[in-house]
MARBA-3410 file (N, C-alpha, C, O; in Angstrom, 1 decimal):
71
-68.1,34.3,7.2,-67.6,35.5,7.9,-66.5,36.2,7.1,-65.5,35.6,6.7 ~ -66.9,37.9,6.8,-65.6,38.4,6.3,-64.5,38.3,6.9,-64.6,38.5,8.1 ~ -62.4,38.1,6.4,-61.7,38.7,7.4,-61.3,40.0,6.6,-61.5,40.3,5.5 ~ -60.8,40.9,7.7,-60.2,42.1,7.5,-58.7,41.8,6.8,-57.9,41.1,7.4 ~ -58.5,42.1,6.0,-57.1,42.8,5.7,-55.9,43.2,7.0,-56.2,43.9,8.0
-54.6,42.5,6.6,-54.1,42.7,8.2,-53.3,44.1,7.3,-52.8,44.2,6.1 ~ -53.4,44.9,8.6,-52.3,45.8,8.2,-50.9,46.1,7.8,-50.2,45.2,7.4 ~ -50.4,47.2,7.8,-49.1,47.4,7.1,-48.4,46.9,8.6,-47.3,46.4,8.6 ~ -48.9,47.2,9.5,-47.8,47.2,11.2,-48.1,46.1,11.7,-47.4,45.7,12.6 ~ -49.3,45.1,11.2,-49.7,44.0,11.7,-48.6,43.0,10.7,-48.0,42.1,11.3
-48.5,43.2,9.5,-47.6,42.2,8.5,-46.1,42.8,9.4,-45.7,41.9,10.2 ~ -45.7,43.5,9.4,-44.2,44.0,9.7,-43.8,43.0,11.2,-42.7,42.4,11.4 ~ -44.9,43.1,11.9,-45.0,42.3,13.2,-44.8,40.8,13.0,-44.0,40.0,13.5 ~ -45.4,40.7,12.4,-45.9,39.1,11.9,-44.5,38.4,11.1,-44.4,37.2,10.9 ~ -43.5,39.4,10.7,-42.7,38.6,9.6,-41.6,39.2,10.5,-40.7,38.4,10.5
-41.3,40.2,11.3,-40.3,40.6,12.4,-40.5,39.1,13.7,-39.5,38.7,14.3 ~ -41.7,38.7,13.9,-41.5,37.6,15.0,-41.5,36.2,14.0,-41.6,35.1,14.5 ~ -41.5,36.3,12.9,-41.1,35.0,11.9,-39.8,34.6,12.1,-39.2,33.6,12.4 ~ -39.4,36.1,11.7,-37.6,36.1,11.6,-36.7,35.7,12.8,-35.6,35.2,12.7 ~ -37.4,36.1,14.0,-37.1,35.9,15.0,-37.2,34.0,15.6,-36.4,33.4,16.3
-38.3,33.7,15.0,-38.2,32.1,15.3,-37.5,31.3,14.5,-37.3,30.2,14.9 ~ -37.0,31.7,13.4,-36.6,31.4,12.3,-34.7,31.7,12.7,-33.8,30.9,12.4 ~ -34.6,32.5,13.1,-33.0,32.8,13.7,-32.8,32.3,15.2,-31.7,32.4,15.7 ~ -33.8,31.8,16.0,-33.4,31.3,16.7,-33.3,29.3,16.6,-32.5,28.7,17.2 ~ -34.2,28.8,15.8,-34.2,27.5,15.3,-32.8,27.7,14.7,-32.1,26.9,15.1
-32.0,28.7,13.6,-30.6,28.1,13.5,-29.6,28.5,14.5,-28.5,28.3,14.3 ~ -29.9,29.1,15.5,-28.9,29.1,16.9,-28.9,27.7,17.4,-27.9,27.0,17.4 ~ -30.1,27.5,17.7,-30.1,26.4,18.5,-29.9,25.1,17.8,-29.9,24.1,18.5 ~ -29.9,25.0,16.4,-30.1,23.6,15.8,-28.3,23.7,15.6,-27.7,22.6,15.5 ~ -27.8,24.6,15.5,-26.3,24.6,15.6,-26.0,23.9,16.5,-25.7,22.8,16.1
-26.1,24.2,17.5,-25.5,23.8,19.2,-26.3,22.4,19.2,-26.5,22.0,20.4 ~ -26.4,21.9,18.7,-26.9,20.2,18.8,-26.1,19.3,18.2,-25.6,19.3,17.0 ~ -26.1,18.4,19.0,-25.1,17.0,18.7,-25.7,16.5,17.0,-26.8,16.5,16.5 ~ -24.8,16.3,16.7,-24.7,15.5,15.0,-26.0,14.6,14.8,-26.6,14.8,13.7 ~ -26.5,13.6,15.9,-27.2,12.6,15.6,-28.7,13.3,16.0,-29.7,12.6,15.8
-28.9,14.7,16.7,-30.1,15.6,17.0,-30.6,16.0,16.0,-31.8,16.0,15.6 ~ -29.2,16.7,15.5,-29.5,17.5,13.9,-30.0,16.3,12.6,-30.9,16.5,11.7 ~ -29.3,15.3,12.8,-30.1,14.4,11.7,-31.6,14.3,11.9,-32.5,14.7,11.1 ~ -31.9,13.5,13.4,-33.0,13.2,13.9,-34.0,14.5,13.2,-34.5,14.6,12.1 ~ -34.0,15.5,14.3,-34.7,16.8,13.5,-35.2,16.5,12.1,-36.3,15.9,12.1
-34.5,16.7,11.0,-34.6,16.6,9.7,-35.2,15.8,9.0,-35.9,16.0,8.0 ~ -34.7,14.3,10.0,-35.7,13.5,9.8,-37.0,13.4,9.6,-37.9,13.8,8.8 ~ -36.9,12.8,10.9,-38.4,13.1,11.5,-38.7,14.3,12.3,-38.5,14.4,13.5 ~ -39.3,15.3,11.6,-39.5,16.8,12.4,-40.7,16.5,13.7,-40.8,17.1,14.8 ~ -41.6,15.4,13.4,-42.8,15.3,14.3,-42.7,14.1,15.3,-43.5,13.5,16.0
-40.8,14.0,15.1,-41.0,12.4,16.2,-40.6,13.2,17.6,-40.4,14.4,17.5 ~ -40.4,12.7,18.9,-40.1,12.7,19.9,-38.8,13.8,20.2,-39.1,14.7,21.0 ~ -37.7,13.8,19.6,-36.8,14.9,19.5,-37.0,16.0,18.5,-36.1,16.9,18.4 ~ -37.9,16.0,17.7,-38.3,17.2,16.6,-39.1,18.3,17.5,-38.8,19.5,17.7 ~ -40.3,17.3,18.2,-41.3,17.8,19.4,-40.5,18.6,20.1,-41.0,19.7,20.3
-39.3,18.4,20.7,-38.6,18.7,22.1,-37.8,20.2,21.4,-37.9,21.4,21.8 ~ -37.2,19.8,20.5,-36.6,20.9,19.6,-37.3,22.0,19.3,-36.7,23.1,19.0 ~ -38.6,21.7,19.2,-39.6,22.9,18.7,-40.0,23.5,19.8,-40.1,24.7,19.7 ~ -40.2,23.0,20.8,-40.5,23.5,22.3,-39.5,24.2,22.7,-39.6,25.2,23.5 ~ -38.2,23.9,22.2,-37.5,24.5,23.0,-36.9,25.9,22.1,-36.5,27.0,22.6
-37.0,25.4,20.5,-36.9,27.0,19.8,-37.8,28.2,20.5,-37.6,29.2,21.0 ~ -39.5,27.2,20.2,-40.1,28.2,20.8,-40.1,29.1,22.4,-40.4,30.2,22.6 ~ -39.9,28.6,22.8,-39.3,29.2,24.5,-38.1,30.1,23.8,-38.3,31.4,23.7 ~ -37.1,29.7,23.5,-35.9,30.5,22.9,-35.9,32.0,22.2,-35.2,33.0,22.4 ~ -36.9,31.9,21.4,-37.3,32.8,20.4,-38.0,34.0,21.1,-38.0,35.2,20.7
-39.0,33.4,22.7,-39.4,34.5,23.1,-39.0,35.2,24.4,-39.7,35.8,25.2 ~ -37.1,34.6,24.4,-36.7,35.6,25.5,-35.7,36.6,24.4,-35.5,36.6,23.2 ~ -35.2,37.5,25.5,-34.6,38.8,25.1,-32.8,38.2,24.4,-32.0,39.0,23.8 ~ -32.5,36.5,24.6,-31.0,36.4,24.5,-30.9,35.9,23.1,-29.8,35.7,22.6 ~ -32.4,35.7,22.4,-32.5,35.2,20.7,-31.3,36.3,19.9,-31.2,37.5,20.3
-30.8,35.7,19.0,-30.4,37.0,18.3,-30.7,37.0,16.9,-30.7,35.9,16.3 ~ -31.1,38.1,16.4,-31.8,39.0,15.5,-31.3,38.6,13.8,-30.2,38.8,13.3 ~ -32.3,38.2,13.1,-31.7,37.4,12.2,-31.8,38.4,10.8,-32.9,38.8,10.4 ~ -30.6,38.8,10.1,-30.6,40.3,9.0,-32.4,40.1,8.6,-33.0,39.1,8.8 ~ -32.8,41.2,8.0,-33.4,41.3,6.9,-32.8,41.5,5.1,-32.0,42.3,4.4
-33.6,40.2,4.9,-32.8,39.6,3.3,-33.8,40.4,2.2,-33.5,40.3,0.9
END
């Protein structure tokens, strides 16, 4: 099956809600205790990596994320 080419407003979208999950994982990986932030790093796919990701992702798609520059 062919794919289509994504557009110029479909990429802008795509790398605007990147940025946005991407600045909300360092809000939130901030505000975590010392031995969370290691764990994380660790192991990204153990039991507290899982929980962390759930909870960026929830994070990232309310209105209180904040807005990470464009570099």
């Amino acid at each position: 099956m062919r794919q289509t080419k994504p557009t110029k407003k479909q990429i802008k979208e795509r790398l605007d809600m990147a940025r946005k999950y991407e600045s909300a994982w360092h809000y939130l990986y901030a505000t975590q205790a010392k031995y969370k932030q290691e764990a994380i790093l660790s192991e990204p796919h153990g039991h507290i990596g899982t929980l962390f990701a759930k909870e960026v992702a929830r994070f990232a798609e309310t209105k209180d994320c904040p807005k990470m520059p464009v570099v």
